[in-house]
LOTORNU-442266 format. One line per field, with one value per atom (N, C-alpha, C): atom name; z, y, x. Coordinates in nm, 2 decimals. Each point is the difference from the previous one (the first is absolute). Layout:
BEGIN
at	CA,... .
Z	Z,... .
Y	Y,... .
X	X,... .
//
This chain:
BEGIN
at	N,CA,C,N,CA,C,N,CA,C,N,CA,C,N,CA,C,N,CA,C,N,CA,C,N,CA,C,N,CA,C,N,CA,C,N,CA,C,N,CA,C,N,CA,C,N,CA,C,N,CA,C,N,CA,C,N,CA,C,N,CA,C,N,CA,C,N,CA,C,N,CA,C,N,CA,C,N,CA,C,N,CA,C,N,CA,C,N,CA,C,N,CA,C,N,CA,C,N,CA,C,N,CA,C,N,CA,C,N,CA,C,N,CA,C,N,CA,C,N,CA,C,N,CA,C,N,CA,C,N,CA,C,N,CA,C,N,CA,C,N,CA,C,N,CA,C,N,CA,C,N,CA,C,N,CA,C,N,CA,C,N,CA,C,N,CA,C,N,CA,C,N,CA,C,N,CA,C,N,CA,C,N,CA,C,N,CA,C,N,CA,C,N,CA,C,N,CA,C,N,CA,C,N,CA,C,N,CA,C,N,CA,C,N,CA,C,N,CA,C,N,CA,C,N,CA,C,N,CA,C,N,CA,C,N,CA,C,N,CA,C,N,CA,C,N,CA,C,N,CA,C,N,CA,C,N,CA,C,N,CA,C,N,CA,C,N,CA,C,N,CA,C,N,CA,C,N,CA,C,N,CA,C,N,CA,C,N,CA,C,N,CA,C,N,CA,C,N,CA,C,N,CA,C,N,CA,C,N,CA,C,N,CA,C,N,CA,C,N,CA,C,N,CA,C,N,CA,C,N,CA,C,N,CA,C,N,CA,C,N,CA,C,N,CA,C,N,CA,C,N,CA,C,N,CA,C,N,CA,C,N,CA,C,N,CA,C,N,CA,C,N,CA,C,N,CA,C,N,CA,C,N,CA,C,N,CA,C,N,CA,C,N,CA,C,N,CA,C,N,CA,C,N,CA,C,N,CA,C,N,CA,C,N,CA,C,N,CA,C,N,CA,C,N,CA,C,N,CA,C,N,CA,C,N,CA,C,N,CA,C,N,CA,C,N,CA,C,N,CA,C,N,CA,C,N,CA,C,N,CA,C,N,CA,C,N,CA,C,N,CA,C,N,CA,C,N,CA,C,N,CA,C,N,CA,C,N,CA,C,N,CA,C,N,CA,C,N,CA,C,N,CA,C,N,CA,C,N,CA,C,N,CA,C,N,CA,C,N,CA,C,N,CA,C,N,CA,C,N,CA,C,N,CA,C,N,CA,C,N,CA,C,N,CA,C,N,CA,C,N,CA,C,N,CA,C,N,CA,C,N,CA,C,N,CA,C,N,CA,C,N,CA,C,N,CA,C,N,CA,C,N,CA,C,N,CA,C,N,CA,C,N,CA,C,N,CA,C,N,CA,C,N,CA,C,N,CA,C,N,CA,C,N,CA,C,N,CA,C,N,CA,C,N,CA,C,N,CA,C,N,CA,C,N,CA,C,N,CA,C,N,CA,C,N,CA,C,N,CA,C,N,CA,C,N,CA,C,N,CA,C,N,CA,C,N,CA,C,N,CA,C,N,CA,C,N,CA,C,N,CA,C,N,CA,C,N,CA,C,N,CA,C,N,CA,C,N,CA,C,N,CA,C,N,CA,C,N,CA,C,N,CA,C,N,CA,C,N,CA,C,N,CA,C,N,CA,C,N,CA,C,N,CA,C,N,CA,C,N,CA,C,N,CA,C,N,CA,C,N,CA,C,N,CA,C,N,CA,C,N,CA,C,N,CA,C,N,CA,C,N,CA,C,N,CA,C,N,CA,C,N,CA,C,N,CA,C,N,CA,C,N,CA,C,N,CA,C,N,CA,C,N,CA,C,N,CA,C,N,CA,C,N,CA,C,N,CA,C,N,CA,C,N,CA,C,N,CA,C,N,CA,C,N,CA,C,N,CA,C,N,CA,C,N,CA,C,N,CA,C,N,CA,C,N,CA,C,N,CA,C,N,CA,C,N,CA,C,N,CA,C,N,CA,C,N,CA,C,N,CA,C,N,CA,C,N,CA,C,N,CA,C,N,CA,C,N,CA,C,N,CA,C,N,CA,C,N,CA,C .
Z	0.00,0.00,0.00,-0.11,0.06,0.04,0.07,0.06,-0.06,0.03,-0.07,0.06,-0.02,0.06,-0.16,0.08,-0.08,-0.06,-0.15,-0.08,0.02,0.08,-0.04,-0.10,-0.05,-0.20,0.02,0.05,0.00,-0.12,-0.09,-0.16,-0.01,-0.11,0.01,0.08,-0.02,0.09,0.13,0.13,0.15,0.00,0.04,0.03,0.14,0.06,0.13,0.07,0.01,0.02,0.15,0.06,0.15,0.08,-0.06,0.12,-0.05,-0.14,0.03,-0.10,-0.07,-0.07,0.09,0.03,0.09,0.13,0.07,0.11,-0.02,-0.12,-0.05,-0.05,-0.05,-0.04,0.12,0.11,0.13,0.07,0.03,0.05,-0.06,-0.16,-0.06,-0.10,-0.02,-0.07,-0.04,0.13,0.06,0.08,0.01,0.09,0.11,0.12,0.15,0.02,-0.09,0.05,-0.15,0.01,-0.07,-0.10,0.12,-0.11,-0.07,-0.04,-0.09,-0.13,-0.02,-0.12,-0.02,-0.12,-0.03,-0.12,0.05,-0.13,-0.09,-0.09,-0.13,-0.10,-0.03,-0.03,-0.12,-0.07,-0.15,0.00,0.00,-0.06,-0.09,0.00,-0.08,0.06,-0.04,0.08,-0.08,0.05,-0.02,0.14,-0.02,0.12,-0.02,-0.08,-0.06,-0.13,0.02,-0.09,-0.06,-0.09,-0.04,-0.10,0.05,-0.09,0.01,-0.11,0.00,0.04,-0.04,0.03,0.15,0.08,0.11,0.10,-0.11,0.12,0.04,-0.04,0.03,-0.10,0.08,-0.07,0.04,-0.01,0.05,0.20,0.02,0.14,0.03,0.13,0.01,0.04,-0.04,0.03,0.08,0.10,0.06,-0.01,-0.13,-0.01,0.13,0.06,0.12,0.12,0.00,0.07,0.01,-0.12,0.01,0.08,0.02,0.09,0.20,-0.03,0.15,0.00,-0.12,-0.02,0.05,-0.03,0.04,-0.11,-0.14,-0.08,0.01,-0.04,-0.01,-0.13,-0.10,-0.12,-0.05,-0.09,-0.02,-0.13,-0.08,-0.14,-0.03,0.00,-0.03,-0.20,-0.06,-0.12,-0.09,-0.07,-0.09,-0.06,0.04,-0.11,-0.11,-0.06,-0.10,-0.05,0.04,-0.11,-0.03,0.11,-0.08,-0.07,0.01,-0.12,-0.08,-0.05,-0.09,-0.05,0.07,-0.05,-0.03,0.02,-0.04,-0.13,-0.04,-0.10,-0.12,0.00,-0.16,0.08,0.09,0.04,0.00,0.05,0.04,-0.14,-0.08,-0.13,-0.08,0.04,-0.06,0.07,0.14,0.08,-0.10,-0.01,-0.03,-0.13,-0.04,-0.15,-0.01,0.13,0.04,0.02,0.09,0.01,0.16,0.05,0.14,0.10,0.09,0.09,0.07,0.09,0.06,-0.10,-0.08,-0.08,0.07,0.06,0.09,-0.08,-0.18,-0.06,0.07,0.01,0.05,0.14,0.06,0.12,0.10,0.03,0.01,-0.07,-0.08,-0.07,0.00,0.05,-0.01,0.18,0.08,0.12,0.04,-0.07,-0.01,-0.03,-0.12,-0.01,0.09,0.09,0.07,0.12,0.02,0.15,-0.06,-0.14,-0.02,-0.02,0.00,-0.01,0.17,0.05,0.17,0.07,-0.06,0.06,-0.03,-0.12,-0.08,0.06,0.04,0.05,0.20,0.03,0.15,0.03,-0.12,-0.01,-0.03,-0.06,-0.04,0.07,0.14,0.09,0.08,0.06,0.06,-0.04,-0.13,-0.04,-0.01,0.01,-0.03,0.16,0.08,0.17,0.01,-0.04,0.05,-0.02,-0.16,0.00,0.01,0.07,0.02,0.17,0.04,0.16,0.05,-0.10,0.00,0.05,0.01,0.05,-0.13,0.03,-0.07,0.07,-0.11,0.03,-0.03,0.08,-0.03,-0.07,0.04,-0.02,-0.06,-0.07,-0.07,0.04,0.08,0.01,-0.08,-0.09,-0.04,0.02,0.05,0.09,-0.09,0.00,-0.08,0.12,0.04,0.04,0.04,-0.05,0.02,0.03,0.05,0.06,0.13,0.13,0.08,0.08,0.04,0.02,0.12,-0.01,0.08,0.10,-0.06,0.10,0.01,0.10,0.01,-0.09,-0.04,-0.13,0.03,0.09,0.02,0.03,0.03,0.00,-0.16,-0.04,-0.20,-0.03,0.03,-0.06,0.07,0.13,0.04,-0.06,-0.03,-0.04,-0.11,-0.05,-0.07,-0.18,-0.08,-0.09,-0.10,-0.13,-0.11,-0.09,-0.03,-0.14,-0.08,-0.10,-0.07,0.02,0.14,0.05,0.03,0.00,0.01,0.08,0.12,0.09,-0.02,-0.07,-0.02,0.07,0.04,0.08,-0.11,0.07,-0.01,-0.09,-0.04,-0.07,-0.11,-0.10,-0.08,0.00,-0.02,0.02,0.14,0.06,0.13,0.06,0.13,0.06,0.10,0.00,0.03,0.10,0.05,0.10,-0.10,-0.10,-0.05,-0.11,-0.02,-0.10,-0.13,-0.05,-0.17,-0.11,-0.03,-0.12,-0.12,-0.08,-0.16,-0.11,-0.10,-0.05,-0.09,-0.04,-0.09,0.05,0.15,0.07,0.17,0.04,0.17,0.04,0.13,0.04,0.03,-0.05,-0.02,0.13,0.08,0.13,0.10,0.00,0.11,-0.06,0.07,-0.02,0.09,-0.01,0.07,-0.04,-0.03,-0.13,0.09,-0.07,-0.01,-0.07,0.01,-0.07,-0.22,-0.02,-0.12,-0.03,0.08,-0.04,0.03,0.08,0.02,-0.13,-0.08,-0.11,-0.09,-0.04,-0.08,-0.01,0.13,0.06,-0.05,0.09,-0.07,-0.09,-0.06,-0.17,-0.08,0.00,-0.09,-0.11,0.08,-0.09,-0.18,0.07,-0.06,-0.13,0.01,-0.05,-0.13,0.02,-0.01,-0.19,-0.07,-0.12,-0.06,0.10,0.00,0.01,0.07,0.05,-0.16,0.00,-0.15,-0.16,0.01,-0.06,-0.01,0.10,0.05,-0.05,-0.02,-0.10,-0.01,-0.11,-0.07,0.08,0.07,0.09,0.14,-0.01,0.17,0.02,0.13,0.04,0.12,0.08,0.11,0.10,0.03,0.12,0.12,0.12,0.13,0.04,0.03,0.03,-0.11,-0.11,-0.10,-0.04,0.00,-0.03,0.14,0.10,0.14,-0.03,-0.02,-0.04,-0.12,-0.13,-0.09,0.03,0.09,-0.02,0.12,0.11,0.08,-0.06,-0.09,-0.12,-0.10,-0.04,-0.12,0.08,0.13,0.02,0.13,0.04,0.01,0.18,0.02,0.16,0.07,0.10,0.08,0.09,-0.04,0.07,0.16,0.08,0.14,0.03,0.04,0.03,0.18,0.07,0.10,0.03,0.19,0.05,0.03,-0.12,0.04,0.01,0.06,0.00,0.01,-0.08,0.00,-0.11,0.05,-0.05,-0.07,-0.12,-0.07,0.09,0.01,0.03,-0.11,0.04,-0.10,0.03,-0.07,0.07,0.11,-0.10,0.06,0.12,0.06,0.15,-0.04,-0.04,-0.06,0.01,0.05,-0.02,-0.05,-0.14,-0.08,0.08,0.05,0.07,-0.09,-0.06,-0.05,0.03,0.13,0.09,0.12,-0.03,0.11,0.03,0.10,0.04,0.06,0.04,0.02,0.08,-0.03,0.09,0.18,0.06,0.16,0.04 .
Y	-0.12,0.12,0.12,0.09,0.16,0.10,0.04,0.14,0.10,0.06,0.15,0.12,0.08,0.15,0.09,0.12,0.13,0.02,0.01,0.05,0.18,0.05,0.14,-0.02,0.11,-0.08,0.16,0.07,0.15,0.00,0.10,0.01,0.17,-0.01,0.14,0.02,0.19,-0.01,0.08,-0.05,0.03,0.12,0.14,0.12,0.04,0.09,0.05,-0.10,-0.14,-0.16,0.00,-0.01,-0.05,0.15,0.12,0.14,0.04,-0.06,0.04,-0.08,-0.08,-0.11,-0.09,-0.12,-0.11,0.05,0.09,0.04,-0.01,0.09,-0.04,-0.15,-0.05,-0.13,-0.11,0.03,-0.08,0.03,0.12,0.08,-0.03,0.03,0.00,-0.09,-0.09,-0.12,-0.14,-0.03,-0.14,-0.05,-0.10,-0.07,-0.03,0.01,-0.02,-0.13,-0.09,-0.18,-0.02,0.05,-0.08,-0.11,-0.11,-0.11,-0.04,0.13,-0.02,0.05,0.03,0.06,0.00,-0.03,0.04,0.12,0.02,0.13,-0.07,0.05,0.05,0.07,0.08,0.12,-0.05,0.13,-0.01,0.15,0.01,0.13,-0.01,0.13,-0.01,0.02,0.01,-0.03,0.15,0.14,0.10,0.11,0.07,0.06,0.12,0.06,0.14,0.05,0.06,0.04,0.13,0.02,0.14,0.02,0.06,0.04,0.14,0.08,0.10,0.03,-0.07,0.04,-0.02,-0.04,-0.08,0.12,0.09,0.05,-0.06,-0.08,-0.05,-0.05,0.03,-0.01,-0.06,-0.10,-0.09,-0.04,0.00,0.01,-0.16,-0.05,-0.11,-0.08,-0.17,-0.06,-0.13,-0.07,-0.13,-0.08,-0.13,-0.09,-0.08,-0.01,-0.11,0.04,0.12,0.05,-0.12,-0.04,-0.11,-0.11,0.00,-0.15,0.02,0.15,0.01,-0.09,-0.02,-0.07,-0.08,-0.10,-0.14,-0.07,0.01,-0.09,-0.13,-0.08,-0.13,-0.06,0.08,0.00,0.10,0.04,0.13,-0.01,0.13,-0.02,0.13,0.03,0.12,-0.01,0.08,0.01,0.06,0.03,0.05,0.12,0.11,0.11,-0.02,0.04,-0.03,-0.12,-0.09,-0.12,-0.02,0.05,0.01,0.06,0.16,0.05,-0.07,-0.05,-0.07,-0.11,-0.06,-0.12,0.12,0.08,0.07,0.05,0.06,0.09,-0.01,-0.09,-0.03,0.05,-0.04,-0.02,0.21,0.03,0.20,0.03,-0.05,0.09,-0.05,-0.13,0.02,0.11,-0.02,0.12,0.14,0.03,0.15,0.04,-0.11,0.06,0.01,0.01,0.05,0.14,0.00,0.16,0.00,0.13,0.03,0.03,-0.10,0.06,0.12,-0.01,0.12,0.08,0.03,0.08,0.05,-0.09,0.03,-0.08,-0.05,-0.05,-0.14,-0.06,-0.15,-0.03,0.11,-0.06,-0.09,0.09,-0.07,-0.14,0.01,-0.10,-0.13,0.00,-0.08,-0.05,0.10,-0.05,-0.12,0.03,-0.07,-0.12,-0.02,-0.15,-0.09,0.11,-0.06,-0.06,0.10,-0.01,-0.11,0.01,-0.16,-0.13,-0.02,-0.10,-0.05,0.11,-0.06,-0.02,0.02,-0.02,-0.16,-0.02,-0.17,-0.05,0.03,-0.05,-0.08,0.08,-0.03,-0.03,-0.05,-0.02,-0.17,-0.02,-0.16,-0.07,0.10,-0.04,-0.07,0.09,-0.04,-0.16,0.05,-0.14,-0.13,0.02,-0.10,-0.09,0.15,-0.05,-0.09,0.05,-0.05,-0.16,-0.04,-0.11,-0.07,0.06,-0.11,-0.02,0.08,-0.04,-0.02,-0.02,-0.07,0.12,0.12,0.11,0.05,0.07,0.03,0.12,0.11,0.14,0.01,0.06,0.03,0.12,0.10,0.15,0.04,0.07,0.06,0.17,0.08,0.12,0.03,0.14,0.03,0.15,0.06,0.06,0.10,0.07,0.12,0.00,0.02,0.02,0.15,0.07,0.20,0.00,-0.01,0.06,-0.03,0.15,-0.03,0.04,-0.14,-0.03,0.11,0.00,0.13,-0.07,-0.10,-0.03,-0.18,-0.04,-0.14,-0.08,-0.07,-0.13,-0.09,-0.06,-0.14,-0.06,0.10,-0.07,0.00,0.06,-0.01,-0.10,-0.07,-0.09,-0.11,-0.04,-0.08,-0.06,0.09,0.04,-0.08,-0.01,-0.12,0.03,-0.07,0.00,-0.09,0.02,-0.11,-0.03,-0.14,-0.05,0.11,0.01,0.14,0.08,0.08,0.13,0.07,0.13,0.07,0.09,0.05,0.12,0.13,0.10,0.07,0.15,0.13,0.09,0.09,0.11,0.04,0.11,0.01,0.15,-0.03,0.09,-0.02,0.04,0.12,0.06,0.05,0.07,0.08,-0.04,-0.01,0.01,0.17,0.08,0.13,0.01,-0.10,0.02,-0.14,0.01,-0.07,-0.10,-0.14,-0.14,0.11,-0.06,0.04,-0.13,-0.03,-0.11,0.02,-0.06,0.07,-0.14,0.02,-0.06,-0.11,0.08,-0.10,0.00,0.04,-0.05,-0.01,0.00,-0.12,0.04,0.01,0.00,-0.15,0.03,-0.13,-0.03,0.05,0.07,-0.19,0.01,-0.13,-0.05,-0.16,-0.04,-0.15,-0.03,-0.13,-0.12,-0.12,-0.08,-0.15,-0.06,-0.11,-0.04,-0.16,-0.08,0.04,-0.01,0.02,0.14,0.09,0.18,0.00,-0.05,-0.01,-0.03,-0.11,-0.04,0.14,0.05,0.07,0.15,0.06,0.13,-0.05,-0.11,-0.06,0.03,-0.04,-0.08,0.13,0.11,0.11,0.02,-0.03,0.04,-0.12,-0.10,-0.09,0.04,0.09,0.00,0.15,0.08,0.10,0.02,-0.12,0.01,-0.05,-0.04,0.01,0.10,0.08,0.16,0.09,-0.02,0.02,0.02,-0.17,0.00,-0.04,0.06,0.03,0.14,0.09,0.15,0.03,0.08,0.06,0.10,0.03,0.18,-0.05,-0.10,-0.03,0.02,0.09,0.03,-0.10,-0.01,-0.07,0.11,0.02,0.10,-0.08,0.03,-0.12,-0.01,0.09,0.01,-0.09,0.08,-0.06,-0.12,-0.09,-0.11,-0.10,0.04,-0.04,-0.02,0.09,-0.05,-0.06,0.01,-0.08,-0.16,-0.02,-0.15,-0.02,0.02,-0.02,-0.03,0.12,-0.01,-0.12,0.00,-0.13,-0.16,0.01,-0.12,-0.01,0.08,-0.03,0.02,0.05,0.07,0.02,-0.03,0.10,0.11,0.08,0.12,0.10,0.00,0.04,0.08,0.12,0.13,0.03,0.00,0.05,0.10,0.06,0.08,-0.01,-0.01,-0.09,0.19,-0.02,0.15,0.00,0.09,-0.01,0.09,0.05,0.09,-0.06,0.05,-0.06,0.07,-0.06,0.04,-0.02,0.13,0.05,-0.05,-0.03,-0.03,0.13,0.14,0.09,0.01,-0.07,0.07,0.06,0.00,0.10,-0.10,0.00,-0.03,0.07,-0.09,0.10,-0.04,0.12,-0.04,-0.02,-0.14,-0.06,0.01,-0.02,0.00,0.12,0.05,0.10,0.01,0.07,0.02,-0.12,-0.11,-0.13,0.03,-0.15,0.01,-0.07,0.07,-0.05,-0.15 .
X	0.09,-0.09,0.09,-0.05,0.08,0.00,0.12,-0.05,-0.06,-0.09,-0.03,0.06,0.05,0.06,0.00,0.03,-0.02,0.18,-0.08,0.25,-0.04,0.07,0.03,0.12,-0.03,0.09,0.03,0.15,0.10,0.07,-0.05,0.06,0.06,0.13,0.03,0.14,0.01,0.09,-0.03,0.09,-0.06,0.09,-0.04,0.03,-0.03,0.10,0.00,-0.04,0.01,-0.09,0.03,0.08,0.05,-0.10,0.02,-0.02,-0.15,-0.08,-0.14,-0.07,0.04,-0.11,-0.01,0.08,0.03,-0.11,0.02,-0.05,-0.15,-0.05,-0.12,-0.08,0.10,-0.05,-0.02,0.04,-0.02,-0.07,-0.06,-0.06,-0.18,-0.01,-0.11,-0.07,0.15,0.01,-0.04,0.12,-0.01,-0.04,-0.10,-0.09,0.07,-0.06,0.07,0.11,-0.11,0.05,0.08,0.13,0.09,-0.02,-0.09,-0.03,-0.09,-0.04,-0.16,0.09,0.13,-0.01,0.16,0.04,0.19,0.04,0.08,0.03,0.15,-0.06,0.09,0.03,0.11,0.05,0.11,-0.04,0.12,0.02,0.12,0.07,0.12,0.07,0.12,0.16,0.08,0.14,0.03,-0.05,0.02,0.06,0.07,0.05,-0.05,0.00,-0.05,-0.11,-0.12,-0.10,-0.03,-0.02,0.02,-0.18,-0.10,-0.13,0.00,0.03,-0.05,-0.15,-0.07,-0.13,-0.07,0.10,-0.02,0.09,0.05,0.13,0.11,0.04,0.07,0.12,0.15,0.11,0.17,0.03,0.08,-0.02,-0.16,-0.01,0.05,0.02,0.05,-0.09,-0.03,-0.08,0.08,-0.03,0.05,-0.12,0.03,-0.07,-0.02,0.11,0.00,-0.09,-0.10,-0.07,-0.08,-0.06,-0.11,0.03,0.11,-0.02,-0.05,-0.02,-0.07,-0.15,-0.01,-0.16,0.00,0.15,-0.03,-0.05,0.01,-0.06,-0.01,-0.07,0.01,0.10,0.01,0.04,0.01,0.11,0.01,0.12,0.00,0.07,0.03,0.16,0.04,0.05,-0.07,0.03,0.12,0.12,0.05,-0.04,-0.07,-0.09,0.04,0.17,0.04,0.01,-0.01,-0.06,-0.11,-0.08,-0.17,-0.05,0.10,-0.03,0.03,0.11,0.04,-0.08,-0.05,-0.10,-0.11,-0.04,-0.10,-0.03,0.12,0.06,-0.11,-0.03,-0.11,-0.09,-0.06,-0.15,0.00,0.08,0.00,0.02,0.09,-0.03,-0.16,-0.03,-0.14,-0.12,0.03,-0.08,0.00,0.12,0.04,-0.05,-0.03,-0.07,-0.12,-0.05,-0.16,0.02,0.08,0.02,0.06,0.00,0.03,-0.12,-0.04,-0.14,0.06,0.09,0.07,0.06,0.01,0.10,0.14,0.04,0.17,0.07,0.03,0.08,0.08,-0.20,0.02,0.03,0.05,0.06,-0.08,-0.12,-0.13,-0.05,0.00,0.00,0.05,0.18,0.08,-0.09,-0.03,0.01,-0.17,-0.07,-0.08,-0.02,0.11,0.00,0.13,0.08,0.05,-0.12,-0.05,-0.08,-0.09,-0.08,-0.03,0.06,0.12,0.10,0.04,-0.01,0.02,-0.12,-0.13,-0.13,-0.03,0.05,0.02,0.04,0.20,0.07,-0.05,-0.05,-0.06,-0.11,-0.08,-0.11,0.03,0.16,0.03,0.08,0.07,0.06,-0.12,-0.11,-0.12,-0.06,-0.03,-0.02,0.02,0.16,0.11,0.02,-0.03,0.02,-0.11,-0.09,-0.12,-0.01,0.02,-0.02,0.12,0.11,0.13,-0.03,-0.10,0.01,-0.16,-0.10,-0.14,-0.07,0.02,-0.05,-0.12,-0.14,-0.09,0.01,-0.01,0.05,-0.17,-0.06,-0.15,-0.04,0.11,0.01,0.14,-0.02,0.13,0.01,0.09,0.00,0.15,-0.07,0.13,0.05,0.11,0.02,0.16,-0.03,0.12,0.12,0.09,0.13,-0.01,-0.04,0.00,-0.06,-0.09,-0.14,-0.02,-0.02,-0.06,-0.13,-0.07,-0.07,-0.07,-0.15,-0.04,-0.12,-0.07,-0.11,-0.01,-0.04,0.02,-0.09,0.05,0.00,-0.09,0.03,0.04,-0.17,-0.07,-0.19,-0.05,0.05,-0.01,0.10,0.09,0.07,-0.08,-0.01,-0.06,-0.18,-0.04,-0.16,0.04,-0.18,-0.05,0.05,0.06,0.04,-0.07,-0.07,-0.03,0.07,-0.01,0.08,-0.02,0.10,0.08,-0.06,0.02,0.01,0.09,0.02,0.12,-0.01,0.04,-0.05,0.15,-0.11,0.12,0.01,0.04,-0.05,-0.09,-0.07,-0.10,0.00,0.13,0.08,0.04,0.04,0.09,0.12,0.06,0.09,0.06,-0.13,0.05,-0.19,0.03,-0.11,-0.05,-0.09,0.01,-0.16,-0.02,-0.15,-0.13,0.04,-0.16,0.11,-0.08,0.03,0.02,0.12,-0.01,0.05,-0.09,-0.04,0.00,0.08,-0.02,0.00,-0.09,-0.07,0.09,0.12,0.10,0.13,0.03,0.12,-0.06,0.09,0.05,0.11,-0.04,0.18,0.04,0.15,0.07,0.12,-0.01,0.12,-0.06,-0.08,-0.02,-0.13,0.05,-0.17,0.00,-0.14,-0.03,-0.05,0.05,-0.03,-0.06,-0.11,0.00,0.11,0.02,0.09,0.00,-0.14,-0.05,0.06,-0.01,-0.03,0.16,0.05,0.18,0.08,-0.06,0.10,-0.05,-0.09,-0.06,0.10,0.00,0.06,0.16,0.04,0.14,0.05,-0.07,0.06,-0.03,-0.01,-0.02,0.11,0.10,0.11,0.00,-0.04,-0.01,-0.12,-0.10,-0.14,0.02,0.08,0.07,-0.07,0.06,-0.05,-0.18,0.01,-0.19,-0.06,0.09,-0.09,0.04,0.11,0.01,-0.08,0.01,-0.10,-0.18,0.02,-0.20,0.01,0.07,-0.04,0.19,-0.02,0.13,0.05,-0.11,0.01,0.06,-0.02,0.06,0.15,0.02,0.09,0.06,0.10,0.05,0.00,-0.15,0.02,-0.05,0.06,-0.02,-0.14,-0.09,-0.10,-0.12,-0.01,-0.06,0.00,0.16,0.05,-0.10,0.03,-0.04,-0.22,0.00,-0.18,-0.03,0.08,-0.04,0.04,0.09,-0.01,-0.04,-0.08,-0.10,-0.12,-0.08,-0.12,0.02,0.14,-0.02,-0.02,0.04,0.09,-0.16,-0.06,-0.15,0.02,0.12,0.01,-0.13,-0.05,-0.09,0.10,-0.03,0.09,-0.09,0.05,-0.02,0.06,-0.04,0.06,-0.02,0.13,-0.03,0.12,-0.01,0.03,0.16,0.11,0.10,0.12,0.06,0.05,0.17,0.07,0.16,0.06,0.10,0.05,0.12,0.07,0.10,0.10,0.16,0.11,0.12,0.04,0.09,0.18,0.09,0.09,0.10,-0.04,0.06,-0.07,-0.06,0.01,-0.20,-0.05,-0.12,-0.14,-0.09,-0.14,-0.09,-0.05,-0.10,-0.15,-0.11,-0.05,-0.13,0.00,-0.08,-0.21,0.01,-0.07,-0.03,-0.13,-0.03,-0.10,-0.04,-0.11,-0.10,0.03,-0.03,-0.07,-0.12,-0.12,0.05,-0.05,0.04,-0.11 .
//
């Protein structure tokens, strides 16, 4: 017979992690009892990040932050080799065009951040059935971002076969839900087994979105609702709250005005 527990699945890269994401993720995160649930985390073996659009420029990053988690399993990546295995897949992107208009950089970053959402989405998997564990719930959880109100009765709470619980915003949350018709936010989500491979495997789906219209761009949000709608998601919007972190030291304050 096998166990069931919860995969928190940490993708991306961890910023200011040890002095204000980490703190948040334990705090608003993680369920009390340890043993209802294991984590696993993918990042990159980068020391330094530079986004202009982010503000940010040679600030310093320590991957090894993540092992304050405690993973169960865990997979530091090569950036530069994945670009490299990528190389085709971004110049086919780019000939759609630029969603950010920042000369791809955006761009480039998104299908990293989809390649490490895969990547710990197949460690999970991989754990799961090499040690008889049934992961009931899939949470997937960004590395920068910290966390503002507690979680853990929404992760716990009742979930359907391919459902997705995702927060209640799109972009920035400012007092009231904002919902939009042909995008989602893509920053976290909460997966049945079924809605887990689906969210996963995007990167993988990339030329289907493609060619379902000529006009389609690789923009994160947009990409994030169309293959929820194709792939027949029930999508769940709740009160999930967090602010992105920046490596320089900076919190963009995502999130305001929250309900008490």
């Amino acid at each position: 017979m096998s166990t069931e527990k919860i995969a928190y699945c940490f993708f991306g890269i961890p910023k200011i992690f040890e002095k204000v994401v980490g703190p948040s993720i334990s705090k608003y995160l993680l369920l009390e009892d340890r043993q209802k649930y294991h984590i696993f985390v993918h990042t990159y073996s980068i020391d330094r990040v530079t986004n202009p659009r982010n503000g940010e420029k040679e600030d310093k990053i320590d991957h090894n932050e993540i092992f304050s988690l405690n993973p169960v399993a865990y997979l530091v990546d090569d950036r530069d080799e994945v670009d490299r295995e990528q190389v085709d897949l971004f110049k086919k992107c780019k000939t759609r065009g630029d969603p950010w208009n920042n000369k791809y950089i955006s761009l480039q970053n998104h299908l990293r951040q989809l390649h490490s959402i895969n990547r710990v989405y197949d460690l999970a998997v991989k754990y799961g059935k090499d040690n008889n564990i049934n992961y009931t719930k899939f949470v997937f959880c960004r590395l920068d971002v910290q966390y503002l109100r507690d979680c853990q009765n929404i992760i716990t709470g009742p979930l359907d076969t391919r459902q997705i619980i995702l927060p209640n915003w799109l972009y920035n949350y400012s007092g009231r839900p904002v919902i939009r018709g042909n995008q989602t936010n893509d920053r976290f989500g909460i997966c049945d087994g079924e809605s887990a491979a689906i969210y996963a495997n995007r990167i993988l789906k990339i030329g289907d979105f493609f060619d379902a219209n000529s006009k389609n761009l690789l923009h994160s949000e947009t990409y994030m609702k169309w293959t929820l709608d194709r792939y027949k998601v029930n999508m769940v919007y709740k009160p999930i709250f967090f602010n992105r972190v920046r490596a320089n030291g900076k919190v963009k304050e995502d999130c305001r005005n929250l309900p008490k």
